[in-house]
VEXBADO-591470 format. One line per 10 residues: number of its first residue (from 1); their letters; for each residue x, y negated, z of C-alpha. Coordinates in nm, 4 decimals. Layout:
N
NUM) A) X Y Z ~ ... .
REM end
This chain:
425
1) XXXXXXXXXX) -1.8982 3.3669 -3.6197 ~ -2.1389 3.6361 -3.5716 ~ -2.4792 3.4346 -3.4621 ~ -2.5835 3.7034 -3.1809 ~ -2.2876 3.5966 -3.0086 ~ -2.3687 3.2241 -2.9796 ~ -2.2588 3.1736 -2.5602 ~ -2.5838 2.9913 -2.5924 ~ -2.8017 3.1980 -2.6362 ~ -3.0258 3.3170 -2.3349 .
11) XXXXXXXXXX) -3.2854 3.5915 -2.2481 ~ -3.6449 3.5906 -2.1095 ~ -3.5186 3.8796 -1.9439 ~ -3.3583 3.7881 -1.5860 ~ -2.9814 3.8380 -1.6221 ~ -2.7489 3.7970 -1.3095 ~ -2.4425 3.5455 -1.4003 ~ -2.2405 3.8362 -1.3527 ~ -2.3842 4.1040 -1.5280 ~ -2.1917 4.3007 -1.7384 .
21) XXXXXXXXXX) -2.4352 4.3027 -2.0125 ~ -2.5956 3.9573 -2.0975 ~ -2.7535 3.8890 -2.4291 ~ -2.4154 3.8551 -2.5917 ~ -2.3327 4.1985 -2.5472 ~ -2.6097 4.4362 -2.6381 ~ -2.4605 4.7774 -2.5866 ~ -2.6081 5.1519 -2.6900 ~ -2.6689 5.4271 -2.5209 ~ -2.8326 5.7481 -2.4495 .
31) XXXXXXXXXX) -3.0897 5.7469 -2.1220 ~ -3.4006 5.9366 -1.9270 ~ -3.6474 5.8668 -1.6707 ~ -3.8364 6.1154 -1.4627 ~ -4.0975 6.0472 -1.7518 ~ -3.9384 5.9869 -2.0303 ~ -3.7038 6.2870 -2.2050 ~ -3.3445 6.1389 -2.3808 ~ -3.3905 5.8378 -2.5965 ~ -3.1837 5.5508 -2.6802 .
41) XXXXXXXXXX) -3.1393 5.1901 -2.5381 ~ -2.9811 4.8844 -2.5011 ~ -2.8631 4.7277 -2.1863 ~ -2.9705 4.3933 -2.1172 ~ -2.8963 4.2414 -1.7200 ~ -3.0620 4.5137 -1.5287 ~ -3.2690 4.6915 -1.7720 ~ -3.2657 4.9014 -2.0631 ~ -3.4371 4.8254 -2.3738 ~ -3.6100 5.1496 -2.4928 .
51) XXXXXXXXXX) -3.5101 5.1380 -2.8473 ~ -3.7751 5.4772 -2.9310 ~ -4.0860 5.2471 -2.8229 ~ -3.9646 4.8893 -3.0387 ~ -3.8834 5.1242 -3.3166 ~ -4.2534 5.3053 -3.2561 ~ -4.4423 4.9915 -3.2268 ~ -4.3016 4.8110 -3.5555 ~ -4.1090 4.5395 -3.4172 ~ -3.8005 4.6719 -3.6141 .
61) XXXXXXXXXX) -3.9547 4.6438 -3.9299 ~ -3.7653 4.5989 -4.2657 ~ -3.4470 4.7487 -4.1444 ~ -3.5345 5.0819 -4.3503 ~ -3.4416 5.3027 -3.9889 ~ -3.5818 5.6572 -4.0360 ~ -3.8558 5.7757 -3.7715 ~ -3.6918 5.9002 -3.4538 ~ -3.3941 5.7461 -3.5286 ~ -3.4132 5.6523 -3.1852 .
71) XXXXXXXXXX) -3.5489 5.9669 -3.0349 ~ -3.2610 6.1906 -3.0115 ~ -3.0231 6.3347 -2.7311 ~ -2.7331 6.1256 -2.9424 ~ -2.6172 5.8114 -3.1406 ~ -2.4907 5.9891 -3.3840 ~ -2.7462 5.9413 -3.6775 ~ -2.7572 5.5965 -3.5702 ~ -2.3658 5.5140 -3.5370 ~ -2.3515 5.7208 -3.9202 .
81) XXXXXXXXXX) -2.5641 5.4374 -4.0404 ~ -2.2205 5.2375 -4.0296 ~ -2.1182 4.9063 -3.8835 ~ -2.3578 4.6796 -4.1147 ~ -2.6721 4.8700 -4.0433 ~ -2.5683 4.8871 -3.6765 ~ -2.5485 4.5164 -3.6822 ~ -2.8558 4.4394 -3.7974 ~ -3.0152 4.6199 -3.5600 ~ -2.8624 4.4114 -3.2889 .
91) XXXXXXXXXX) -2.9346 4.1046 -3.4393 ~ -3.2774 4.2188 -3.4297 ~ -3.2403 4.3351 -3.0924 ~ -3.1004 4.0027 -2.9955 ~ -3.4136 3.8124 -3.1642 ~ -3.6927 4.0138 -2.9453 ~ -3.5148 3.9282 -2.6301 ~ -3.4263 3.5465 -2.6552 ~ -3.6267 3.2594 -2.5040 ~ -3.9022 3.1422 -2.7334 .
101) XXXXXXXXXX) -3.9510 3.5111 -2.8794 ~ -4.2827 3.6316 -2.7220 ~ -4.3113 3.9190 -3.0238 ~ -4.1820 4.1826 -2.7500 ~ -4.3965 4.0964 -2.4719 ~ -4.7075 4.0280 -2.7402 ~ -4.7065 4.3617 -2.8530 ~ -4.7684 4.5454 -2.5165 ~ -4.9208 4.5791 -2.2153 ~ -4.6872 4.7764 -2.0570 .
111) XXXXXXXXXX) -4.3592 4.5859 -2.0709 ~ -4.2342 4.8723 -1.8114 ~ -4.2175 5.0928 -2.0979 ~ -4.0172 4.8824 -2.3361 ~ -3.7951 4.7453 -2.0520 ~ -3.7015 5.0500 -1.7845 ~ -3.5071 4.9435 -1.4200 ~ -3.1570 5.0658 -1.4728 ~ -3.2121 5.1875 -1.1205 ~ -3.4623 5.4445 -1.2678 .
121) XXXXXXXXXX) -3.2627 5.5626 -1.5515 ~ -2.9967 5.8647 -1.5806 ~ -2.7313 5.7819 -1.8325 ~ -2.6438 6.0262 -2.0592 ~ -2.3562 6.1241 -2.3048 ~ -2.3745 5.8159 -2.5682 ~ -2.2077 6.0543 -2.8805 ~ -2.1586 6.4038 -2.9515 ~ -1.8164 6.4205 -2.9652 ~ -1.6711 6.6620 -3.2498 .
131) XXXXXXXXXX) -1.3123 6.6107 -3.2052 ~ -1.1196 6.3817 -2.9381 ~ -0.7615 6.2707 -2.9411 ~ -0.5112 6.1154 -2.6414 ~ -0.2615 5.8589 -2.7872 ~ 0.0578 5.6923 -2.5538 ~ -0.0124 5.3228 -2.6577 ~ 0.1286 5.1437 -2.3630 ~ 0.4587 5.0346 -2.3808 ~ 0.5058 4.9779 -2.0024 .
141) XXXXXXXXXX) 0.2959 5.3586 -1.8715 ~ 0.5846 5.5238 -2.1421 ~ 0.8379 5.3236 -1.9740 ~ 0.7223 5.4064 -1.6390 ~ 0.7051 5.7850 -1.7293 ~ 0.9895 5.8436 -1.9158 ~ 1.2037 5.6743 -1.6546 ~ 1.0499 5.9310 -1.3810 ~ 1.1534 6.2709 -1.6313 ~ 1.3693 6.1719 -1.8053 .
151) XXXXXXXXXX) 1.6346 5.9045 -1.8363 ~ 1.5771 5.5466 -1.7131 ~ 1.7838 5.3758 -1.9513 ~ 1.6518 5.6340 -2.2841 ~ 1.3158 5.6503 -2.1171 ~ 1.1376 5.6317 -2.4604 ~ 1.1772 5.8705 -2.7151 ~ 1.3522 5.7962 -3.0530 ~ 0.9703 5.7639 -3.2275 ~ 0.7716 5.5782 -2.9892 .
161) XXXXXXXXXX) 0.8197 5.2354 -3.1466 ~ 0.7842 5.3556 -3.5240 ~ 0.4488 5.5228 -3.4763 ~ 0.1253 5.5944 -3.2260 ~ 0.2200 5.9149 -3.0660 ~ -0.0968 6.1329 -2.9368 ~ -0.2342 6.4535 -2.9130 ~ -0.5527 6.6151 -2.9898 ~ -0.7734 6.6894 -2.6357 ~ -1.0507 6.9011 -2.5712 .
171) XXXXXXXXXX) -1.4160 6.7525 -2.6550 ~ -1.6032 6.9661 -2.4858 ~ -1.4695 6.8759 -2.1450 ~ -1.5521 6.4990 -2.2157 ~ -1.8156 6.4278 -1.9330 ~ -2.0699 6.0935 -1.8940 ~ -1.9699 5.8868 -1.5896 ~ -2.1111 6.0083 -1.2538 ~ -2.0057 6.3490 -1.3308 ~ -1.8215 6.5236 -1.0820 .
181) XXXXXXXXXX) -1.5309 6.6956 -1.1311 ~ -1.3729 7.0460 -1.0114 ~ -0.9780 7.0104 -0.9080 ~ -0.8191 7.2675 -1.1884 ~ -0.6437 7.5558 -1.1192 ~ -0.3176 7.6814 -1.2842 ~ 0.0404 7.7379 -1.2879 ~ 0.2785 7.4883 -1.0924 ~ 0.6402 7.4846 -1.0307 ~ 0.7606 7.3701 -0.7191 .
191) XXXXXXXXXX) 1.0853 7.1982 -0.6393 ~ 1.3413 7.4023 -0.5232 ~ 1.2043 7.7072 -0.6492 ~ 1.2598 7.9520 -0.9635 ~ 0.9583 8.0693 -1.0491 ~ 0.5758 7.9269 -1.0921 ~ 0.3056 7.9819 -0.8280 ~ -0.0957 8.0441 -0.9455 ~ -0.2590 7.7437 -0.7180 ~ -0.5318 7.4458 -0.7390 .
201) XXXXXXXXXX) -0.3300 7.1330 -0.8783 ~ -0.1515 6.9193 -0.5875 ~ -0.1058 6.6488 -0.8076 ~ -0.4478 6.5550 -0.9512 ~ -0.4389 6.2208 -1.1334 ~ -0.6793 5.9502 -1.2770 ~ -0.5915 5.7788 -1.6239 ~ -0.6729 5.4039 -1.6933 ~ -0.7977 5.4513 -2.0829 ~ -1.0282 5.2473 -2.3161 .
211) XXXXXXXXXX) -1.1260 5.4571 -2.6242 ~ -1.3122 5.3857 -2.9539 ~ -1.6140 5.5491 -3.1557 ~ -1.5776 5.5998 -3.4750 ~ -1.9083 5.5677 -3.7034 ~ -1.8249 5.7066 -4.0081 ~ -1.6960 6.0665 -4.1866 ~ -1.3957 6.0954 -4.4389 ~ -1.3142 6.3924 -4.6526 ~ -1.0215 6.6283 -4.5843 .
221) XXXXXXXXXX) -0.7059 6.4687 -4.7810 ~ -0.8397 6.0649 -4.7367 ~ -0.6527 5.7966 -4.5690 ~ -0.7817 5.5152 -4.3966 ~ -0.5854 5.2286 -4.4546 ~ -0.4783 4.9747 -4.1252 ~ -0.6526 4.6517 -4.3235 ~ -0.9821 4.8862 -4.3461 ~ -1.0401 5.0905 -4.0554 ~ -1.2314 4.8326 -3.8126 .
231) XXXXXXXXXX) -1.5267 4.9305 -4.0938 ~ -1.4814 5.2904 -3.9306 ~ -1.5328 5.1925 -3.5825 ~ -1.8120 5.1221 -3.3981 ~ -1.7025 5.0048 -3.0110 ~ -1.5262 5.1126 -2.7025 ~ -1.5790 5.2809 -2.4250 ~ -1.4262 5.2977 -2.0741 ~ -1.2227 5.6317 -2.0689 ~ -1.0897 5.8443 -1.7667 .
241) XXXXXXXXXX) -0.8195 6.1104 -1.8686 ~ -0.7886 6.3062 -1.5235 ~ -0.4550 6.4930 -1.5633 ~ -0.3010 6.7669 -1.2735 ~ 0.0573 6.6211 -1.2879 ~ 0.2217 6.9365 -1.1870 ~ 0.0337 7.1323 -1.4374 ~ 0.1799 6.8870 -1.6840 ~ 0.5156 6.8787 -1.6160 ~ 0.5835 7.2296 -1.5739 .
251) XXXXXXXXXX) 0.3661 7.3387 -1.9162 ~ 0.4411 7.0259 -2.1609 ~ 0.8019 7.0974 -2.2962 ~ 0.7302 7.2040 -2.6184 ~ 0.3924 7.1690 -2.6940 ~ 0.2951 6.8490 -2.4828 ~ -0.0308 6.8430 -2.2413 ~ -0.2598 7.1340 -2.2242 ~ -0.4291 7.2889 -1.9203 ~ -0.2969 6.9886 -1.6627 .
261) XXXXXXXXXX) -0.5672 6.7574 -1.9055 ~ -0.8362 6.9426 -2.0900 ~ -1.0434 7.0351 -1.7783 ~ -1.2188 6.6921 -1.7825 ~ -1.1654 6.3600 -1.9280 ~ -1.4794 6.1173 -1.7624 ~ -1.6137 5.8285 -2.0235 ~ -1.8276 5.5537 -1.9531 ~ -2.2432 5.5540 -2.0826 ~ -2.2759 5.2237 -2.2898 .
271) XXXXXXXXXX) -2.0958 5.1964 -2.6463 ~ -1.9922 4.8188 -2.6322 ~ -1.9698 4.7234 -3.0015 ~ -1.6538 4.5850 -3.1988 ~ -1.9148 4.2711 -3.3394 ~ -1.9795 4.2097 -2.9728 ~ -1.6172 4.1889 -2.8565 ~ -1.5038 4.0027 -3.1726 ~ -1.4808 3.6483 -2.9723 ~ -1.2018 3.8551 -2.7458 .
281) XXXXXXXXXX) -0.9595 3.9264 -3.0167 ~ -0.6050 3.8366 -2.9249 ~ -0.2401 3.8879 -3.0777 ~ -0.0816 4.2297 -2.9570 ~ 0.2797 4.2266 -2.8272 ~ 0.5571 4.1419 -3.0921 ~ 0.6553 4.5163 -3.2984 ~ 1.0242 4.5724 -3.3038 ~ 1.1527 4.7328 -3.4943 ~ 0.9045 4.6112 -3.7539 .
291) XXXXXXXXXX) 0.6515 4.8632 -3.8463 ~ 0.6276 5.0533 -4.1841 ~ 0.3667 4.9328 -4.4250 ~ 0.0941 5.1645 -4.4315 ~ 0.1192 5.0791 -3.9983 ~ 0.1438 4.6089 -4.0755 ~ -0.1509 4.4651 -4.0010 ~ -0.1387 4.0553 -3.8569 ~ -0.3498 3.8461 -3.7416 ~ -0.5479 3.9100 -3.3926 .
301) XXXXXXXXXX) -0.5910 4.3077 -3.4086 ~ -0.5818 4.3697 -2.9530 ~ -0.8426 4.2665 -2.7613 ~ -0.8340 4.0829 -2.4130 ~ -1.0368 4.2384 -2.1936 ~ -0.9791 4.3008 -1.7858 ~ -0.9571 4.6213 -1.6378 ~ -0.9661 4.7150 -1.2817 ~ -0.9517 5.0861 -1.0980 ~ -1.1166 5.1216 -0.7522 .
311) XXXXXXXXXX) -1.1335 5.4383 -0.5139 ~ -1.2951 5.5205 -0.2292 ~ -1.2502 5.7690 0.0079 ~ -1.3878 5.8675 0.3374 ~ -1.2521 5.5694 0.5188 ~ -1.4892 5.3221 0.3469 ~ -1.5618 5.0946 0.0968 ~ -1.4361 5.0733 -0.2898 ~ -1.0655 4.9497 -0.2742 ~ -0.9087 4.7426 -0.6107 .
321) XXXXXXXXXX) -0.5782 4.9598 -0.6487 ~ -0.4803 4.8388 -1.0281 ~ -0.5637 4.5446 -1.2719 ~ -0.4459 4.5197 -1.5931 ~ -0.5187 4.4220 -1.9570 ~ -0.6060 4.6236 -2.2773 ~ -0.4406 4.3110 -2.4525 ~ -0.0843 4.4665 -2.4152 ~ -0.1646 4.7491 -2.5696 ~ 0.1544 4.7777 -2.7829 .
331) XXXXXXXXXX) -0.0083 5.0346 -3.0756 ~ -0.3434 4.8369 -3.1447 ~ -0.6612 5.0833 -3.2366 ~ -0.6374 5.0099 -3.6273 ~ -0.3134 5.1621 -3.6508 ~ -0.4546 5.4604 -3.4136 ~ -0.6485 5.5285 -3.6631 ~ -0.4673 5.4331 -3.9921 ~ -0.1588 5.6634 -3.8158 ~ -0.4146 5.9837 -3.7233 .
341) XXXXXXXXXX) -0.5366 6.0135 -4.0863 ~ -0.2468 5.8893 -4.3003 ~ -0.1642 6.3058 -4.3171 ~ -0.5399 6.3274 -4.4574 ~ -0.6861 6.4495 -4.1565 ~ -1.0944 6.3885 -4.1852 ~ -1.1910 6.1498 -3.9047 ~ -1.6159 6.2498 -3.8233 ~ -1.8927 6.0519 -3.6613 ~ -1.8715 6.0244 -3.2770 .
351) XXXXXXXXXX) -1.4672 6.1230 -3.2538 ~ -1.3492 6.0049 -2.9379 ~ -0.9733 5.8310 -2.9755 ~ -0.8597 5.7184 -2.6029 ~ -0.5695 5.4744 -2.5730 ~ -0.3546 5.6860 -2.3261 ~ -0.2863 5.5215 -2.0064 ~ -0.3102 5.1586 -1.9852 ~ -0.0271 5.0019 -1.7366 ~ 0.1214 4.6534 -1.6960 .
361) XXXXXXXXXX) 0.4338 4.5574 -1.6093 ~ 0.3971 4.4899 -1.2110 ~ 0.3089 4.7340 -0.9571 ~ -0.0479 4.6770 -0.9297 ~ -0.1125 4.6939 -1.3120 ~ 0.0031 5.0593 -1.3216 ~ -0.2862 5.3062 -1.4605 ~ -0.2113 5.5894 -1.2993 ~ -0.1206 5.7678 -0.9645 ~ 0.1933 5.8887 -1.0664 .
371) XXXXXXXXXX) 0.3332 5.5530 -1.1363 ~ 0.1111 5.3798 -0.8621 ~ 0.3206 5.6410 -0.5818 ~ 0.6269 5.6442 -0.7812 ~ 0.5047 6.0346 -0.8573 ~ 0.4066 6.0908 -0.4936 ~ 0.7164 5.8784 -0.2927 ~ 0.5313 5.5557 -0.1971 ~ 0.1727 5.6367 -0.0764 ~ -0.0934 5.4330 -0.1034 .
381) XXXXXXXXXX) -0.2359 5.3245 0.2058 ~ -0.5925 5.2459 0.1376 ~ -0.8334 5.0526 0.4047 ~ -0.5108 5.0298 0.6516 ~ -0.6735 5.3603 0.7400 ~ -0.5561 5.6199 0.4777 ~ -0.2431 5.7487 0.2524 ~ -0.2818 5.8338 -0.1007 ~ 0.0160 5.9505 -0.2931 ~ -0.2302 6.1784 -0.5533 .
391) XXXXXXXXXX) -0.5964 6.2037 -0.5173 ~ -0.7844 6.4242 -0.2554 ~ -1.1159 6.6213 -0.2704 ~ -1.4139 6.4069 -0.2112 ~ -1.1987 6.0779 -0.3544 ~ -1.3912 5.8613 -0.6023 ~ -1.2307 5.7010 -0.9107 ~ -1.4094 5.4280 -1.0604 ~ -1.2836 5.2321 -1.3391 ~ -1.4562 4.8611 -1.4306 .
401) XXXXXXXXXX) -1.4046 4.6599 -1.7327 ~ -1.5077 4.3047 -1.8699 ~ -1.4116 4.0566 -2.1264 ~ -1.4581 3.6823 -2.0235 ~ -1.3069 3.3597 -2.2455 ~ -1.4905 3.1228 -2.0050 ~ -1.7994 3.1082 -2.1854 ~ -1.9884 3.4513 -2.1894 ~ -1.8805 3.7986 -2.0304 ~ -1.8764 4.1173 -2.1592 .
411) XXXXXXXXXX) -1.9021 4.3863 -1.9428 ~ -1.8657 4.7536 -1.9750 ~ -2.0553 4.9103 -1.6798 ~ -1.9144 5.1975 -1.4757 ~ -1.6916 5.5202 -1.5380 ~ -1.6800 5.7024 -1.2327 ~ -1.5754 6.0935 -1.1127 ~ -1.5597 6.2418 -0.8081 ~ -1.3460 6.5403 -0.6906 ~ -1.4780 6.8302 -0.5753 .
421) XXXXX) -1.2633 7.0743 -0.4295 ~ -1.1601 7.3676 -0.6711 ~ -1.3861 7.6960 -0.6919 ~ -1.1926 7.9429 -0.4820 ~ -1.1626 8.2801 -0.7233 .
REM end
C-alpha cells in the first residue's frame, strides 16, 4: 500500500467531503494569480499548494530537486524526474499538510502565499505536449459507430480485437479547460448530393476521453514492454476530443480523422497521478480472442473511475446527459502504450495518449453526440425546454470525473469548452 493513500489520513487544510481533491489525491499542475507569474501546485480541497514557495523556503529538503524546479510554465522537468522521484515529492507533500504537521504553517507568516484560493487562480496547460495520439479503446463507442457506417452485424473491423487502433492528433491544438473553442470550417458532403460544399461544421461533437502523461523519453528503435510501461506513466487527465462529424465522415476513408478533429481537443488542468489512483485498480473486460504476447498483461491493469458529461445551454442550468466508466475500457493504457512503441517509435516526456471515446452499453453511457442522437435522429431535449441532436454555438461541454471505493474520493476537477460560433472568412 502506498502510505499517502491511507483513507485516514486528514488535512489541517479545510476539505469539503466532496471535494475532488482531498489529501489522498494530491494532483499537479501549472497555475497564476494576478501576482504571481506560472508556477506549479498541488490541489488540496479548495486551494493550491504553491510548490515554487515550499521548494524556496526549504521544507522539501533532501529530495535533491534542482532550483526552480518548480518555477516554470510546465511539468515537464519535474514529470522527467520519473515516477519514484515524483513520489517522493508527494509523500512529502502529503507530510506538510496532515494534522499534527505545523512545519508548513511554522515557517511563514503569510500562509496566503503557500496556500492560494482556487477561486484566485488561472489554470494553465499542466505539460508541454510534444506529440499526442487518439486510440478507439471502447468496445461499445466502436460498436456504436461502426453499426451507424458501416454494417451492424460486421460493425468492427477485422483488427480491432487483436490490437489498440489509434491515430496520431495534433498537439498544438490541445487547449487547458475553460478554453473556448471556434466551430471549424471545411468540406462537408451532404446527403443527397454529389459533390462537397465549403461550410462551418453542422455536426460539431464532444468526445468522452481520459488520457495519460507519460514521464519519461525512449530512444528511436526501443520497445516498451506491457509488464513495464506503468514506470513510463505518470497520471491521467480528463480529455475532450471535439470532432465535426461531417468533416469526418466525408474526409476519413483512407487516411482516418484529419481536419473534422485537429482544430481542438480540450484537457483538464490537474495531472492526477497513477500512485494516487492505485486503490481504484480493477480487472478490464475478458480479451477474446486472446491477445498476442508482447499485448498479455493480468492482474488488475483498468481503473474504476466515474465519468459524467454535462451541457448547458441558454435554457439553464448544467444538465447530466452521459455516465459511464473508464473500467470497461476494453484496450487498458499499458497495452496503449506497449502497442504505440512495439514498431520502435520514441515515446517523449509530456506525450498526450487519449483513450478515444469512452461509451457504455445503455443509452445514457454513450460518450458522444453522435451516438447520444443516433447521429442526429433522436434529439436531445435538454431542460424540457431545448433539442440537441449536435451541439450549437454558445453550448457548454463539461466533462467531470471521480474515483470513489467507499472510503476516499478521487476527483479530477473540470474539463470544460465552449463554442463560439465560427470566424466568418
Amino acid at each position: 500500500m502506498i502510505k499517502v493513500n491511507d483513507p485516514a489520513l486528514k488535512s489541517w487544510v479545510d476539505v469539503p467531503g466532496d471535494s475532488d481533491f482531498p489529501i489522498q489525491n494530491l494532483p499537479f499542475g501549472i497555475f497564476k494569480t494576478d501576482n504571481l507569474p506560472p508556477v506549479a501546485g498541488v490541489a488540496i480541497g479548495n486551494y493550491v499548494l504553491n510548490l515554487a514557495y515550499v521548494h524556496e523556503r526549504g521544507l522539501l529538503h533532501g529530495l535533491e530537486l534542482t532550483p526552480g524546479i518548480f518555477n516554470q510554465l510546465y511539468l515537464n522537468d519535474f514529470f522527467r524526474l520519473g515516477r519514484k522521484k515524483v513520489r517522493e515529492v508527494r509523500d512529502r507533500i502529503s507530510e506538510l499538510l496532515q494534522i499534527g504537521n505545523d512545519e508548513l504553517k511554522s515557517a511563514t507568516t503569510a500562509l496566503d502565499v503557500a496556500l492560494v484560493s482556487m477561486y484566485k487562480v488561472q489554470m494553465l496547460m499542466p505539460v508541454q505536449v510534444s506529440n499526442y495520439t487518439d486510440f478507439y479503446s471502447s468496445e461499445e463507442h466502436a460498436t456504436n459507430v461502426g453499426s451507424m457506417f458501416r454494417d451492424p452485424k460486421n460493425a468492427l473491423l477485422p483488427n480491432w480485437k487483436h490490437l489498440p487502433v489509434g491515430y496520431h492528433g495534433r498537439a498544438s491544438s490541445i487547449v487547458v479547460s475553460g478554453t473556448s473553442i471556434r466551430r471549424p470550417k471545411g468540406q462537408i458532403k451532404i446527403a443527397g448530393t454529389d459533390t462537397p460544399v465549403f461550410s462551418a461544421s453542422r455536426k460539431l461533437d464532444f468526445e468522452l476521453e481520459v488520457a495519460f502523461i507519460t514521464c519519461s523519453e525512449t530512444l528511436l528503435g526501443e520497445s516498451i514492454a506491457v509488464e513495464d510501461a506503468s514506470n513510463h506513466i505518470i497520471g491521467l487527465v480528463l480529455f475532450n476530443d471535439w470532432s465535426a462529424r461531417d468533416i469526418q465522415q466525408w474526409e476519413y476513408v483512407p487516411l482516418g480523422p484529419f481536419l473534422g478533429k485537429n482544430f481542438a481537443s480540450t484537457i483538464s488542468p490537474w495531472v492526477v497521478t497513477l500512485d494516487a489512483l492505485e486503490p481504484f485498480r480493477v480487472e478490464g473486460p475478458k480479451q477474446v480472442p486472446p491477445v498476442l504476447p508482447y499485448l498479455n498483461i493480468s492482474g488488475k491493469n483498468n481503473y474504476d473511475i466515474m465519468l459524467e458529461v454535462l451541457l448547458t445551454t441558454g435554457a439553464g442550468e448544467a444538465v447530466v446527459i452521459s455516465r459511464t466508466n473508464f473500467k470497461y475500457m476494453y484496450w487498458n493504457i499499458f497495452q496503449q502504450l506497449a502497442h504505440h512503441t512495439v514498431n520502435g517509435c520514441n515515446i517523449q516526456v509530456g506525450d498526450i495518449y487519449a483513450s478515444g471515446t469512452i461509451s457504455g452499453s445503455s443509452s445514457d453511457s454513450y460518450g458522444s453526440m453522435l451516438e447520444l442522437s443516433s447521429n442526429g435522429q433522436k434529439p436531445l431535449v435538454i431542460n424540457n425546454a431545448e433539442e440537441r441532436t449536435f451541439l450549437c454555438d454558445g453550448d457548454t461541454v463539461i466533462i467531470k470525473a471521480y474515483a470513489n471505493n467507499g472510503n476516499v474520493r478521487i476527483g479530477f476537477g473540470e474539463c470544460r469548452g465552449t463554442i463560439l460560433p465560427a470566424i466568418e472568412h
